[in-house]
N, C-alpha and C positions, 0 to 999 in steps of 0.2 A: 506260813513259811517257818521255814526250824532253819536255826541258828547255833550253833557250836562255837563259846567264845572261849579260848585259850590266851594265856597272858603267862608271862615268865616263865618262860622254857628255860634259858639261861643259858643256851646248847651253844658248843665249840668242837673243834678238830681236834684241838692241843689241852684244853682243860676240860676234862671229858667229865667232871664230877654229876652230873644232873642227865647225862647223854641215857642211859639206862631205863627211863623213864619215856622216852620219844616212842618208843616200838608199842609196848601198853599204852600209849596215850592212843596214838594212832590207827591200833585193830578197836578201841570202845567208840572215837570218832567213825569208824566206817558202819560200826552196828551202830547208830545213833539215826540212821537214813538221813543227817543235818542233807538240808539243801544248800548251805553255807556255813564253812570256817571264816572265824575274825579275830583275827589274832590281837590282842592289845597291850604289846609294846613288849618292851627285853626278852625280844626273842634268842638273842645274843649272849655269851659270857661276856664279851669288850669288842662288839663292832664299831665303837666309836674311834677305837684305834688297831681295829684290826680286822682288815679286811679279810681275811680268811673266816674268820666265824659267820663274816654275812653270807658269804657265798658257801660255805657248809650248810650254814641252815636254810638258806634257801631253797639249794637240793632236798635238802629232809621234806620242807613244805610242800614240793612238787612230788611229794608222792602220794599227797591227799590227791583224789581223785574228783571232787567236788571244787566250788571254786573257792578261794581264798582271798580275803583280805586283811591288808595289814596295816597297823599307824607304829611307828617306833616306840621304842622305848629311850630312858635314860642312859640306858647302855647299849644300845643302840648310838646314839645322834647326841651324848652328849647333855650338860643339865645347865644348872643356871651359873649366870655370870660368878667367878670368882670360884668355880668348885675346881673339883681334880680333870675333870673334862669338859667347858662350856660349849656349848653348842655354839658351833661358827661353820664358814662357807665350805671346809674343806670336809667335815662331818657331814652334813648336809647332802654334801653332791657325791659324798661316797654312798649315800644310803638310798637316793634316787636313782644313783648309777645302777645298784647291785639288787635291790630288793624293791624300787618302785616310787612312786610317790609317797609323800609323807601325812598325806591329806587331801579326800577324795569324795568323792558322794557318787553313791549307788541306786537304782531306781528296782524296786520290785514291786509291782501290781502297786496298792496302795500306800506302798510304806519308801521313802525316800531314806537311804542308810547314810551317814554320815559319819567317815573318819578323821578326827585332828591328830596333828601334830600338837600334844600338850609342852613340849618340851620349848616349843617359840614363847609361850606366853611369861609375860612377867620380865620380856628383855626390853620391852618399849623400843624396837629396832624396825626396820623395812620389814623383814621375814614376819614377825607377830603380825606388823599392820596389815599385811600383804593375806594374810591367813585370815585375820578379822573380816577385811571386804570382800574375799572370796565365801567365807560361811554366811555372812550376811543378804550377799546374792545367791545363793544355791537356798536356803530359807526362804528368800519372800519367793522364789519361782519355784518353789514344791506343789503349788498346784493343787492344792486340797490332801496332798499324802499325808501322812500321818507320818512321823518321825522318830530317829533311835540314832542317838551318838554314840559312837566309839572312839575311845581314848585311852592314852596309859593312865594318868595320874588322875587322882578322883578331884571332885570338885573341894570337899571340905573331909579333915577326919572326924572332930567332934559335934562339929556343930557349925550351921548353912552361914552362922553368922562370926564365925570366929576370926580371928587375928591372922597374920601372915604366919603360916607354919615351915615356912623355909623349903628342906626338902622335901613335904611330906603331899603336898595338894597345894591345888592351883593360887595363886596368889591373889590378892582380896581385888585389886581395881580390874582384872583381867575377867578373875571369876566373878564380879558384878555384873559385866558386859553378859557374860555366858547366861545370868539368870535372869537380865532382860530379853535375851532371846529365846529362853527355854519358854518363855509364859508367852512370848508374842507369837511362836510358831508352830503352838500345839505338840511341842518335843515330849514324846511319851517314855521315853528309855535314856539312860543317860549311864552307860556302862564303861567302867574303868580296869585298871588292873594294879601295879604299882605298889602296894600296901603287904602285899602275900598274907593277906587278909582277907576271909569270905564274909560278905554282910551284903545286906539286903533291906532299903528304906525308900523315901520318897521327901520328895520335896515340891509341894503346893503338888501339881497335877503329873508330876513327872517320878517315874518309878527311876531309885539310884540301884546298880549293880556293882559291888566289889568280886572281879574274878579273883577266885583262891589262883596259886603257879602251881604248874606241874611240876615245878622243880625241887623247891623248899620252902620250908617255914623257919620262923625266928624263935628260938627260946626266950635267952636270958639278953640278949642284943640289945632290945628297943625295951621301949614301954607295951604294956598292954593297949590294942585298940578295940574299938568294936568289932562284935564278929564272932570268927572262931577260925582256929587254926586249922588248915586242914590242905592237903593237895589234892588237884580236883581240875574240874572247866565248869562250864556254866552253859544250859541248854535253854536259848530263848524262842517262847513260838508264840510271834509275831502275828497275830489277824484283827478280829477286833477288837481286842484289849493286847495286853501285855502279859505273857506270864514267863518267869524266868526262872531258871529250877538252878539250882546252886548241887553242882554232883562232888561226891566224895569220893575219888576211886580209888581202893584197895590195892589194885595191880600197881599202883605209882610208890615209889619208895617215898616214905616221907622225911626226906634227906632234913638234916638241922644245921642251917648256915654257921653256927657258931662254932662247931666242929670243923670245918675246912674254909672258913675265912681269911685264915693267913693262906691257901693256900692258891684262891680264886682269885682275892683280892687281895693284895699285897703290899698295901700301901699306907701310909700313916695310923699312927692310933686314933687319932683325930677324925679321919672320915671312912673308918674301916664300915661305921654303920651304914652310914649313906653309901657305903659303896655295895653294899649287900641289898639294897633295896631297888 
């Protein structure tokens, strides 16, 4: 099975800055013969408060001809307690309402797909919990399949065992859970997005995938991560191992967030980074 994973589109109606790159993404997706798009998260410029970018890009989505799946992004549905938009009930039911569930599991021949909502974890609330005993039963009843997560936010930047990194990856007691079930349920793939950073590693038996966005990269913004800067998706085929090809495509502009940040994001100096991520 071939998998076409896309991750930060960034696409809107009204803030059109990344839209240019959807048409080129879309005619390389249809010569790719993927038998599945998976999109992983910030599909959106601001569908966390703006209902219009979900339902524009939704439309864009349905014009892949293959099937699609999606799990949010941070902008999408919202981030952690205390930011410029936490994820609460009314985020939530707008992105089930418009764009689907936020976490789902998928069955093909041997391989059981699994997408989270990475955006619940780390709030210690019903919704996280609620998400924990659902992936815990869709896991023990896989059946012998073999296994491949999709998520926005990756599990760790530097390292499997590092510190809480705020906005950047999954938070430590949450992401502990995650790698007692990566080792007990034979999870072969564990692919994210979130970073606008391409890299490609492993942890104990499980291959990690950072999707590059088709939309932009960061210059001088952030720090340097692992990886490499590049816009792009990510072509996985799925049988009896795993192999995941990291593509770099030419036709995408390779737009630089730091150049139109005051104009996408508009808000404090303080979270202009996190708001670009």
């Amino acid at each position: 099975m071939k998998i076409v994973q896309i991750t930060d589109t960034h696409l809107s109606p009204n803030k059109t800055h990344f839209n240019g790159n959807w048409e080129p993404l879309l005619d390389w997706i249809f010569q790719t013969g993927a038998d599945l798009v998976i999109h992983t998260g910030d599909l959106t410029v601001d569908g966390a408060d703006q209902e219009d970018d979900i339902t524009f890009s939704m439309d864009l989505m349905r014009q892949l001809s293959m099937p699609v799946l999606i799990v949010p992004g941070n902008h999408d549905v919202g981030h952690l307690p205390g930011s410029d938009q936490p994820v609460d009930a009314a985020r939530l039911e707008r992105w089930r309402r418009l764009a689907g569930p936020d976490y789902w599991v998928s069955d093909h021949g041997n391989w059981r797909l699994i997408g989270l909502n990475s955006l619940l974890l780390g709030h210690g609330d019903t919704e996280e919990a609620a998400q924990f005993t659902w992936l815990e039963e869709v896991l023990a009843a896989r059946d012998g399949r073999r296994v491949a997560i999709f998520t926005h936010k990756p599990l760790f930047v530097d390292d499997a065992h590092e510190g809480d990194t705020g906005y950047w990856s999954i938070r430590p007691a949450p992401r502990q859970r995650l790698y007692d079930l990566l080792a007990a349920h034979d999870v072969a793939l564990f692919a994210s997005g979130h970073l606008h950073w391409a890299w490609k590693g492993t942890l104990e038996n499980t291959a990690l995938v950072w999707g590059p966005s088709s939309a932009f990269i960061i210059d001088k913004l952030e720090r340097e991560m692992p990886g490499e800067r590049v816009v792009g998706a990510v072509i996985h085929t799925l049988g009896e191992e795993v192999m995941s090809e990291i593509v770099a495509l030419p036709a995408l502009t390779p737009h630089y967030i730091d150049e139109v940040i005051d104009e996408v994001y508009p808000r404090s100096a303080s979270s202009q980074v996190e708001a670009a991520q």
